[in-house]
Legacy VTK file of the C-alpha trace (Angstrom):
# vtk DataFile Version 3.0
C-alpha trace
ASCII
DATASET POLYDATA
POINTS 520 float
-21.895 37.343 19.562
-22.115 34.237 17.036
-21.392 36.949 14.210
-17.831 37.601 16.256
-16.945 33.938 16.473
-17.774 33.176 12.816
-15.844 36.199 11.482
-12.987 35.387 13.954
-13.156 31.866 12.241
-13.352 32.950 8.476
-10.209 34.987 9.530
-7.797 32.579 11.511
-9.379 29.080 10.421
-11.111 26.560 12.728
-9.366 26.449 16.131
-9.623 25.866 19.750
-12.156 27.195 21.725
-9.756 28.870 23.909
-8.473 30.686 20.892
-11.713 32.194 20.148
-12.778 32.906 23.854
-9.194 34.838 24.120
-10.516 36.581 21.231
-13.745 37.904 23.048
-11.908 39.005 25.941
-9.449 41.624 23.597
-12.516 42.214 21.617
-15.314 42.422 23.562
-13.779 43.293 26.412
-15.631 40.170 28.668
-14.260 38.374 31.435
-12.630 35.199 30.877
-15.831 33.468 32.397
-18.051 34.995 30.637
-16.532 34.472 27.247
-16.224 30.771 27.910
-19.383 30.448 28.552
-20.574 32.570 25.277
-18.144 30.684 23.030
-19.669 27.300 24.499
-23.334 28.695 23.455
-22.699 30.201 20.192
-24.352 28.275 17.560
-25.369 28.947 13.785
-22.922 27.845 11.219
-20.164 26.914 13.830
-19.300 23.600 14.699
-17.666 21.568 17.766
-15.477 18.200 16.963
-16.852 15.716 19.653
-15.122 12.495 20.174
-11.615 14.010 20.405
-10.752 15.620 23.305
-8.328 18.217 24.316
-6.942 19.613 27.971
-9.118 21.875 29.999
-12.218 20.786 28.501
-11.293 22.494 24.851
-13.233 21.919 21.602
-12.106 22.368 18.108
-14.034 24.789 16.637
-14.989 25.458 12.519
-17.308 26.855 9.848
-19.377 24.210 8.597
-18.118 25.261 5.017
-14.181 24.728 6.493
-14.708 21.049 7.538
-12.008 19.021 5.388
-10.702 22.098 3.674
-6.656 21.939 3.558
-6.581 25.224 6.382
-9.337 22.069 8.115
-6.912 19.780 8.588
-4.055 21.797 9.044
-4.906 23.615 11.631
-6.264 20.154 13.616
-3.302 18.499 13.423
-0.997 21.502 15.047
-3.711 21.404 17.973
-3.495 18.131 18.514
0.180 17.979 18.480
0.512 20.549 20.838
-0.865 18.390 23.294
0.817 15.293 21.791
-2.147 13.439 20.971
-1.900 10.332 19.368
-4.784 11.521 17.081
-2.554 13.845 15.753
0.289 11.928 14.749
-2.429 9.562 13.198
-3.646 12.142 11.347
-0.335 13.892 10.370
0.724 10.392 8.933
-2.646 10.071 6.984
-1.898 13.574 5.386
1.267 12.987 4.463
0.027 9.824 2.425
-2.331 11.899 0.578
-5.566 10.944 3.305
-5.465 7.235 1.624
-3.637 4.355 3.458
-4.354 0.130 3.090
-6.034 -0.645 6.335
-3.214 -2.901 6.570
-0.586 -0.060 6.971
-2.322 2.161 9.090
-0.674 0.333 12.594
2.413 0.864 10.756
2.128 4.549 9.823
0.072 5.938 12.893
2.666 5.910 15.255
0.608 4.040 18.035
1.688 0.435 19.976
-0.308 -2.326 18.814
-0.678 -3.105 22.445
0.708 -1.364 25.184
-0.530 -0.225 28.701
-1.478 3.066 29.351
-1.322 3.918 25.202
-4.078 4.035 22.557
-4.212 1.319 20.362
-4.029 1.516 16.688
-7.777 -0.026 16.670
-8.904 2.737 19.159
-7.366 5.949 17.581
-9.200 4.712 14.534
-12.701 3.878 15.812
-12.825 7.471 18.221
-11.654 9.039 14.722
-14.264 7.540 12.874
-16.871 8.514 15.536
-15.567 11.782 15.376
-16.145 12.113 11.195
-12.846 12.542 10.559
-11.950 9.022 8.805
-13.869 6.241 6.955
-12.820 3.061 6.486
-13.844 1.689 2.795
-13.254 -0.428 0.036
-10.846 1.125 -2.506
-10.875 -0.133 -5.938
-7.218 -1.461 -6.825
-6.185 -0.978 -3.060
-8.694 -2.911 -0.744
-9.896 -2.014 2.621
-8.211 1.816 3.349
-7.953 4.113 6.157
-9.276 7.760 4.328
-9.722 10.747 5.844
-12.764 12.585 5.252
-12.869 14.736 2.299
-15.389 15.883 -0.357
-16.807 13.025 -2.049
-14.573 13.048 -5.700
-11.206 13.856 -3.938
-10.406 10.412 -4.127
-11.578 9.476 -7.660
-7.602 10.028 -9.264
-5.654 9.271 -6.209
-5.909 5.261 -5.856
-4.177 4.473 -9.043
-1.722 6.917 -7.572
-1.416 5.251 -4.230
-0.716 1.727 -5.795
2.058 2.702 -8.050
4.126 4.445 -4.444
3.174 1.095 -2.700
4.321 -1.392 -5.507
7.804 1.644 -5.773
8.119 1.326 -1.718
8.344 -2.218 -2.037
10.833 -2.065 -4.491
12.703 -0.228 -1.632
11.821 -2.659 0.795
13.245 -5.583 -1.493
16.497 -3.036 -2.083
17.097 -2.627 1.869
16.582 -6.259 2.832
19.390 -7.252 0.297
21.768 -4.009 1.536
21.311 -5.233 5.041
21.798 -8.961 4.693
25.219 -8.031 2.211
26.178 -5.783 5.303
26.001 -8.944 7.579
23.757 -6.259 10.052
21.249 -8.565 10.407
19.888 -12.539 10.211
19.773 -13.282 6.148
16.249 -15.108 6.594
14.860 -13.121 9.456
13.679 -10.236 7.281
10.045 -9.214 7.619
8.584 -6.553 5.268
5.339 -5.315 5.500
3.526 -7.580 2.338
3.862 -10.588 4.924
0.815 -11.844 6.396
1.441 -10.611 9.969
2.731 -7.152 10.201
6.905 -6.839 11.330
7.144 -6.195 14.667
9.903 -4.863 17.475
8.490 -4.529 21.039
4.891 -2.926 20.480
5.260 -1.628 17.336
4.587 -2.368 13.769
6.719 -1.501 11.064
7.509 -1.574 7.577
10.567 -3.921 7.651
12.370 -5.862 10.907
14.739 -8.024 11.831
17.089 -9.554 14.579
20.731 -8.638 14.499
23.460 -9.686 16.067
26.214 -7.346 15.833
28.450 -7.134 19.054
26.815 -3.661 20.203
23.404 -4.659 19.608
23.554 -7.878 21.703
22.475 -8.474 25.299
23.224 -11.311 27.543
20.505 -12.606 29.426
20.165 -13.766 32.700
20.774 -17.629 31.489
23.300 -16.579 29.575
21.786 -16.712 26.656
22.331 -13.754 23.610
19.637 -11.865 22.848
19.555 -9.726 19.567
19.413 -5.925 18.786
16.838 -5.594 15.928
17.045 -3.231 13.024
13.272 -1.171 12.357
12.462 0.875 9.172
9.670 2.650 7.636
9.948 4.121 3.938
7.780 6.877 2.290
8.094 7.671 -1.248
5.978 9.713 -2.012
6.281 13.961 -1.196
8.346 15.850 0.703
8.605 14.697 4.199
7.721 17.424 6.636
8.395 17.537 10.409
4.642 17.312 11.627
4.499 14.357 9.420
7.789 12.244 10.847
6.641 12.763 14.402
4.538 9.376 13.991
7.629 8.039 13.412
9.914 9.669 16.354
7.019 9.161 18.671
7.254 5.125 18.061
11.125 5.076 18.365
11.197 7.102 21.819
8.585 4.719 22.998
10.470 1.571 21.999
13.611 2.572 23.773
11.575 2.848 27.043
10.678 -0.620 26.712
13.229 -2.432 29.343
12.527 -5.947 27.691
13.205 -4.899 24.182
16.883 -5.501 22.704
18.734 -2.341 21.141
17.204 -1.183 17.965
18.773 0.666 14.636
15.881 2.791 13.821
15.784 3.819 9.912
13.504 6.520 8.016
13.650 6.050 4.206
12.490 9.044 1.949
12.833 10.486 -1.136
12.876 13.876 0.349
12.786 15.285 3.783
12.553 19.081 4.606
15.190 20.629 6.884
13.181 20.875 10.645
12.672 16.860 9.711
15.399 15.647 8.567
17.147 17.736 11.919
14.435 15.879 14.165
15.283 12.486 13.224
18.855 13.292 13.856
18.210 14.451 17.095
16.419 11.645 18.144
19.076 9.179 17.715
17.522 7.947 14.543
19.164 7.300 10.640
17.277 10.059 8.249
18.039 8.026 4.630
17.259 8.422 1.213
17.676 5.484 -1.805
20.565 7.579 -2.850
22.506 7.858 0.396
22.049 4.211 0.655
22.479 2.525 -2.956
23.661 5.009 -5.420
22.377 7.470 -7.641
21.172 4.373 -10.401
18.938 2.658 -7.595
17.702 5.841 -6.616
16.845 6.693 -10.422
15.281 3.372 -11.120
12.892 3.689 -8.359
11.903 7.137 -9.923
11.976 5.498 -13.602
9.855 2.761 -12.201
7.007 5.184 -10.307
6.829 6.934 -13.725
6.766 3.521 -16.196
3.839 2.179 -13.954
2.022 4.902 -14.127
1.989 5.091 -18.098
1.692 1.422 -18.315
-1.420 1.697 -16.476
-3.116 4.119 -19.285
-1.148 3.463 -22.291
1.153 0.826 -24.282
4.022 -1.192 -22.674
7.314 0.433 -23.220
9.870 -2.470 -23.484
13.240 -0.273 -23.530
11.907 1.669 -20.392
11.404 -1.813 -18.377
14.857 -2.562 -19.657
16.046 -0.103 -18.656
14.783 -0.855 -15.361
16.175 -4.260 -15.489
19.439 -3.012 -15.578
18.932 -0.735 -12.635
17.583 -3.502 -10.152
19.607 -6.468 -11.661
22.290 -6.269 -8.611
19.401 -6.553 -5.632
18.725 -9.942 -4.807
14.859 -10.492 -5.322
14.200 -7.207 -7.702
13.953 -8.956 -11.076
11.581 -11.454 -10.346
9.361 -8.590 -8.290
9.979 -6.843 -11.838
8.798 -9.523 -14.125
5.909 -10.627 -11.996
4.701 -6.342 -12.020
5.502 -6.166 -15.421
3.494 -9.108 -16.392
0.441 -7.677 -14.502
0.743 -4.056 -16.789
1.322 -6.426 -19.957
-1.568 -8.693 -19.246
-3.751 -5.431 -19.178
-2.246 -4.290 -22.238
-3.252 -7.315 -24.116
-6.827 -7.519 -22.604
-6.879 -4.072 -23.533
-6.310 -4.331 -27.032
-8.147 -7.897 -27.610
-10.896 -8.210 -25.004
-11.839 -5.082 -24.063
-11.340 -1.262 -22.880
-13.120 -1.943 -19.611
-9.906 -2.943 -17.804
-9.935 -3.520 -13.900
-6.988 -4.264 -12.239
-6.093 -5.570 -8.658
-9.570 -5.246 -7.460
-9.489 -7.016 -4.007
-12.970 -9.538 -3.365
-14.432 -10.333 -0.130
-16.852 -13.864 0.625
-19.669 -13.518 3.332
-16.969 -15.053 5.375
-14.702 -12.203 5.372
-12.383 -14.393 3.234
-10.389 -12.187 0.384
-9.301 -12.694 -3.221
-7.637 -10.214 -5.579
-8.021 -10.324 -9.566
-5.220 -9.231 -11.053
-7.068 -8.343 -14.302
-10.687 -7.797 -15.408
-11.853 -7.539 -18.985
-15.262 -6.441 -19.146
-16.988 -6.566 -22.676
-20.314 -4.709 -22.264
-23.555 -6.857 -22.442
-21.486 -9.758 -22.645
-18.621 -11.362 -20.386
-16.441 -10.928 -17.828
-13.148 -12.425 -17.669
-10.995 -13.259 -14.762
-7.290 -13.342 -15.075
-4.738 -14.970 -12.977
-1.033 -13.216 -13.678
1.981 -15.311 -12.620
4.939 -14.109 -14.212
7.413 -16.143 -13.783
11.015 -16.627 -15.209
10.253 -19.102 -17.636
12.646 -21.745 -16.295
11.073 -21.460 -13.296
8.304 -23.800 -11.161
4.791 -22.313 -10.012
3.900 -23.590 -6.692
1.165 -26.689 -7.089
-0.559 -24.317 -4.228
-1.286 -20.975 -6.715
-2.881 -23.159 -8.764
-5.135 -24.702 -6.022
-5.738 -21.531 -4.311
-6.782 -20.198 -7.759
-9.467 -23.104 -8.027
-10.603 -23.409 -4.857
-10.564 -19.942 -3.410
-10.004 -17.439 -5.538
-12.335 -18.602 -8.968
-15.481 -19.338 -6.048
-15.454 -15.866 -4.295
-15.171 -14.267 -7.722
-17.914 -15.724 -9.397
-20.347 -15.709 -6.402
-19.270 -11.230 -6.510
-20.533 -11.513 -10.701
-23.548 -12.801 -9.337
-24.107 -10.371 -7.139
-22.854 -7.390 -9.039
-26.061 -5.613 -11.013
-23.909 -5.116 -13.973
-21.918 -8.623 -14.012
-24.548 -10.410 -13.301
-25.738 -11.378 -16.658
-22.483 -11.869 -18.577
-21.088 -14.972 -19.305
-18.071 -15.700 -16.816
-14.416 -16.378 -17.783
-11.286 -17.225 -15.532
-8.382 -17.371 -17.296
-4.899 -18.530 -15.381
-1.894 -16.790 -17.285
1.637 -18.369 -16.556
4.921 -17.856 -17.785
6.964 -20.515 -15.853
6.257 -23.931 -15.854
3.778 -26.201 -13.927
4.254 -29.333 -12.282
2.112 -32.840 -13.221
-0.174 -32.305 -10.605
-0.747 -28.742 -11.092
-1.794 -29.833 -14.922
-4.135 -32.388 -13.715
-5.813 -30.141 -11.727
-6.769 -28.078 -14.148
-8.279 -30.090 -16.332
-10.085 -32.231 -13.324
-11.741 -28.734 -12.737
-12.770 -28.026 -16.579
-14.001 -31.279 -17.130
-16.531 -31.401 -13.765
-17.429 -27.471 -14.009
-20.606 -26.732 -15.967
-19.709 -25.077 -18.887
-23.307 -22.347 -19.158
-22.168 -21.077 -15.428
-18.655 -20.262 -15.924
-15.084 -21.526 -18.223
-11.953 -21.814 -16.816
-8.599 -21.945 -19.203
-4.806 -21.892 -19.055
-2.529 -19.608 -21.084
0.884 -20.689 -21.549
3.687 -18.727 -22.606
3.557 -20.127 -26.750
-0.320 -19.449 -26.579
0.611 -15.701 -24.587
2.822 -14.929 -27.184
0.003 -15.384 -29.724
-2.053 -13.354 -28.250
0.392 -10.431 -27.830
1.212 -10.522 -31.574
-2.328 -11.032 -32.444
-2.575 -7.284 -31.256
-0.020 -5.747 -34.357
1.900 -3.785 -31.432
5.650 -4.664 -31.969
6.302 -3.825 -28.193
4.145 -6.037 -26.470
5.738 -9.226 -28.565
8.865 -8.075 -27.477
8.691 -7.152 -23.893
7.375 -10.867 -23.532
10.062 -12.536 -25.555
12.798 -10.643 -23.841
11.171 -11.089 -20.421
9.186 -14.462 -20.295
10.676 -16.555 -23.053
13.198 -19.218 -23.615
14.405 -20.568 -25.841
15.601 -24.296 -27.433
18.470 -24.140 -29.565
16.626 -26.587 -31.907
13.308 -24.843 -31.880
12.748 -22.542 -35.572
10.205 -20.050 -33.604
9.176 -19.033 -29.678
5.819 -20.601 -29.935
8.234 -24.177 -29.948
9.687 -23.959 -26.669
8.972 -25.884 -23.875
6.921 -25.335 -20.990
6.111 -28.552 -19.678
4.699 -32.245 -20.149
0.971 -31.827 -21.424
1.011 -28.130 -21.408
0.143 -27.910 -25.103
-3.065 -29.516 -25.362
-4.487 -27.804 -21.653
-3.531 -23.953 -23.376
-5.236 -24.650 -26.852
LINES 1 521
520 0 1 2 3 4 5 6 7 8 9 10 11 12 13 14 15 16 17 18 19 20 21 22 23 24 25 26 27 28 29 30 31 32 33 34 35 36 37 38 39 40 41 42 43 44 45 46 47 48 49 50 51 52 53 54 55 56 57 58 59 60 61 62 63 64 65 66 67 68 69 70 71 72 73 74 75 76 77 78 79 80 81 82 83 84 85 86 87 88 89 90 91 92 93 94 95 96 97 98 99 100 101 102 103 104 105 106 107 108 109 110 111 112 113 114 115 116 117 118 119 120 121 122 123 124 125 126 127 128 129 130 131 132 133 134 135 136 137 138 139 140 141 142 143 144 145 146 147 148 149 150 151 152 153 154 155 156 157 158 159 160 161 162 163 164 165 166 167 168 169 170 171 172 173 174 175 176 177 178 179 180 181 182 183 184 185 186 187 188 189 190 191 192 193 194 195 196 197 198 199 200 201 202 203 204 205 206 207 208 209 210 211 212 213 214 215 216 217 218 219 220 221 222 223 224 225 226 227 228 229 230 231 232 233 234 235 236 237 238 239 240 241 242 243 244 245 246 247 248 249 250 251 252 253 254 255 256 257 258 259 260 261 262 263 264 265 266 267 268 269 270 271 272 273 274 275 276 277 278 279 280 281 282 283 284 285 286 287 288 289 290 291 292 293 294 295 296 297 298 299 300 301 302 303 304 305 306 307 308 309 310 311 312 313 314 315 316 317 318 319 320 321 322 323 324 325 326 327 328 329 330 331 332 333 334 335 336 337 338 339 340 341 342 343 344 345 346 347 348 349 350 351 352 353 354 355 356 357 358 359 360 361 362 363 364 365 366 367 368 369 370 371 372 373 374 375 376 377 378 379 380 381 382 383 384 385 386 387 388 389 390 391 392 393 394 395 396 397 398 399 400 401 402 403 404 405 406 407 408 409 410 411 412 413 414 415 416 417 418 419 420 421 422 423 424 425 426 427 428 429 430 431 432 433 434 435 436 437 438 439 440 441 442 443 444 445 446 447 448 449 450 451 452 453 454 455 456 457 458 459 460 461 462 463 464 465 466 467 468 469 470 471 472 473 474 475 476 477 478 479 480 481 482 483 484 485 486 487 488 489 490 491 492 493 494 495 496 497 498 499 500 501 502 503 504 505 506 507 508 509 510 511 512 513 514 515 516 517 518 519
């Protein structure tokens, strides 16, 4: 009998139990007792999902040698949407996002209320997952703590650097609808929330990838006291491939449950994609909600740009800065409110590799996210790793250069950030011999205070346990030419430079009382 069942599974795929007992019955000719209760004893090289469970007592059935295969996870998710199990539409989201999500975004993508009676949690679909083997949290280099599904232990080696550049290109989109809605007067200009904030954007129960309150005629309520309460405007954005229908269901199934909410305003509900396929793109329409793509919304040069700029990162990350590509993609973003100084700060990030690249070292880290025993959490934008010798730590702020740094960057830096990272060198077998570096790299200008900070902390800091140093833009500008490639020098000039009409060369601007002798 278990030779039946495993050649009924090599030929369909993993499925549910009732599937295969149904199969017995034509087969074997069995009643429908008796091949329920030979499918629940077979053993050998099949396999029953526990944790997750399914009407009238049904298991998920597979070959050990199927379990996270593509026919695996396929075939899971259309039995769990059958039933409309919130697994599912977790699941369907994660495989839509390549199995890799920040832990951060998973409330946002899965579909679930953060909080509401008689609904799974967020927190709960992801623990009874995890129980059941199906997802991992873990500590993605570039990314942070991630949602993954369970997969061969490589998959995941080339998709992080992947994942980053869609996040950094969504938020591009993010910054690109916040501007179209606040010119469109469709919603409060400072009550946009986006998802980098540091609680999620909410509407009712739900978390999202951008909110906010709007008080257009048809979206407002009175209350009881007379008072107006707002409509809100929701949206989630995907960028990456072709949106299917299995995959937007996370998505439908939080804007159905929102409009049941009594206490909850009216709510324009917006999908942004680069691509949907036809059975999705029909479903959101159905369901009441606005199926968009960059193009549809701001032209065919914002769409492009967002394209160009997935594609730029990507090279920058592996190869030379480009500075008529960037731009180029100046041009593109220059009407959004917000985009260019998003640009310069990512640009400076990919630059600041370049250079480190080129002058420190070819062991280049970037964005790697640090935790204390405290739970607390510091990124590094950049790592230069020289083998047997140092590490250095650098701090990116690219800034316009006529603009201020916050005096509370440069104290986080200090006093949070530079800490947690040395105490992770010390702990790290292969860091924890080199001599340690932390470099802060600035473009704009710093305040008095922010100055005298800095050189409190060199002066009381011992030396033969760590350095700490500040680049200015001159002393940047140095070290870009230092490295012979033409490109470099210029993307900084064009981008991070200014000028005096007195000054003979760059390295004379100005960047500030005292900067000079803290950068040398």
């Amino acid at each position: 009998m278990a030779d039946i069942v495993e050649d009924f599974l090599k030929a369909h795929g993993p499925c549910l139990s009732g599937e295969v007992a149904q199969h017995l019955i034509g087969s074997v000719g069995v009643s429908a007792v008796a091949a329920r209760k030979r499918v629940s004893r077979v053993s050998g090289e099949v396999r029953r999902l526990g944790y997750i469970t399914f009407p009238r007592k049904a298991r998920f059935m597979y070959l050990q040698q199927q379990f996270g295969s593509p026919v695996y996870w396929q075939n899971l998710v259309r039995a769990l949407l059958e039933t409309n199990s919130a697994y599912g539409l977790a699941i369907a989201a994660l495989r839509q996002r390549g199995g890799l999500i920040p832990a951060k975004h998973f409330s946002i993508a899965c579909g679930a209320p953060v909080k509401q009676a008689r609904h799974l949690s967020p927190d709960t679909i992801l623990k009874r997952l995890s129980e059941a083997g199906l997802v991992q949290k873990s500590d993605v280099p570039g990314l942070g703590d991630c949602v993954l599904l369970i997969q061969h232990p490589e998959y995941y080696d080339d998709k992080a650097a992947d994942v980053r550049v869609r996040l950094i290109t969504e938020d591009f989109l993010l910054t690109a609808i916040r501007d179209w809605l606040r010119k469109l007067g469709i919603v409060s200009y400072d009550k946009v929330t986006t998802r980098d904030a540091e609680s999620l954007p909410m509407v009712g129960t739900f978390a999202w990838d951008l909110t906010a309150p709007s008080y257009l005629g048809f979206m407002v309520k009175s209350g009881k006291d007379r008072t107006l309460k707002p409509g809100f405007v929701a949206c989630d954005v995907f960028l990456g491939e072709t949106v299917t229908a299995d995959c937007i269901r996370p998505f439908i199934n939080k804007c159905k449950t929102l409009r049941s909410l009594q206490k909850v305003g009216a709510c324009m509900q917006i999908f942004v994609a680069s691509n949907y396929d036809s059975t999705a793109f029909q479903l959101l329409k159905e369901n009441g909600i606005i199926p968009a793509t960059p193009n549809h919304l701001f032209g065919e040069e914002v769409a492009q740009g967002l394209i160009g700029l997935s594609a730029v990162l990507k090279k920058a990350a592996i190869t030379a800065i480009d500075p008529a590509e960037f731009d180029g993609l100046f041009k593109k973003f220059g009407k959004i409110e917000g985009a260019a100084t998003q640009l310069r700060g990512t640009l400076f990030e990919y630059l600041v590799a370049d250079v480190a690249r080129k002058t420190m070292s070819t062991d280049i880290k970037m964005n790697r996210i640090f935790k204390s025993d405290d739970d607390k959490k510091a990124e590094a934008d950049v790592i230069a790793i020289k083998e047997g010798l140092s590490i250095t730590f650098i701090e990116c702020k690219g800034y316009s250069p006529y603009g201020e740094v916050p005096d509370a960057y440069v104290e986080r830096w200090l006093q949070h950030n530079v800490p947690i990272f040395y105490k992770e060198t010390r702990k790290h077998p292969d860091w924890k011999n080199l001599k340690v570096h932390f470099e802060f790299w600035v473009t704009g200008t710093l305040s008095g205070a922010a100055l005298s900070m800095i050189e409190t902390a060199k002066k009381k800091i011992n030396p033969n346990r760590y350095t700490i140093d500040l680049r200015l833009g001159p002393q940047i500008l140095k070290i870009c030419q230092s490295t012979n490639d033409e490109g470099l020098s210029t993307a900084f000039k064009k981008h991070f430079m200014k000028f005096d009409s007195n000054a003979t060369t760059p390295q004379e601007t100005v960047f500030g009382a005292g900067a000079s002798n803290l950068s040398n």
